[in-house]
C-alpha positions as CSV (number, residue, x, y, z in Angstrom):
1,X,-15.5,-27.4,15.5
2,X,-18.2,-25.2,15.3
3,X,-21.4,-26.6,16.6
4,X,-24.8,-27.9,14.5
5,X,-21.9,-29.7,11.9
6,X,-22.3,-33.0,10.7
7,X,-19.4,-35.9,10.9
8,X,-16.1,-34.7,8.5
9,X,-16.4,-30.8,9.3
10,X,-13.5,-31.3,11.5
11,X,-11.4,-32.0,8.8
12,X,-12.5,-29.9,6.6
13,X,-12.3,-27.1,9.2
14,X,-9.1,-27.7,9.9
15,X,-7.8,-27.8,5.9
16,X,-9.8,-24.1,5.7
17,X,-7.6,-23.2,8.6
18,X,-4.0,-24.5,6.9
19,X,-5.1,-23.0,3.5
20,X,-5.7,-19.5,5.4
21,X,-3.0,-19.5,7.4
22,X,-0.5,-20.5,4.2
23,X,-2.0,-17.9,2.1
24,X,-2.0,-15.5,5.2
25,X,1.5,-16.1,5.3
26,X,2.5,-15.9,1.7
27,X,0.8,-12.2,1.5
28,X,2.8,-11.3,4.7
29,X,6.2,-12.1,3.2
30,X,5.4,-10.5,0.0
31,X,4.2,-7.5,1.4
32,X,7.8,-7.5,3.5
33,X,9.4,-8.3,0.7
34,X,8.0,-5.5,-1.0
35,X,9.0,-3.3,1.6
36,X,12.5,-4.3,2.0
37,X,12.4,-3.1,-2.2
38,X,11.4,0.1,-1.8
39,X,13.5,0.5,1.6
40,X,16.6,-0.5,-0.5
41,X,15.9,2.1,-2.9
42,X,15.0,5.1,-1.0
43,X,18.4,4.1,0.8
44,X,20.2,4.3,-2.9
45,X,18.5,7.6,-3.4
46,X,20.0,9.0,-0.6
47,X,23.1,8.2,-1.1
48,X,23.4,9.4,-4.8
């Protein structure tokens, strides 16, 4: 934990952490989502 913190930063460090980290992740498999979308249909484009 970061220093000059009182007793119960730990935990609440470390649920700021998990809630990034989910939301981090979320956003990153959207975004490739996404991506796999519109690589799908500039592959259909080309074909047609």
């Amino acid at each position: 934990a970061a220093q000059g913190y009182g007793a119960g930063s730990d935990s609440y460090e470390t649920s700021c952490v998990d809630n990034c980290s989910a939301k981090f992740f979320s956003s990153t498999a959207r975004v490739g989502q996404r991506f796999a979308e519109i690589q799908a249909m500039k592959q259909q484009q080309q074909q047609s």
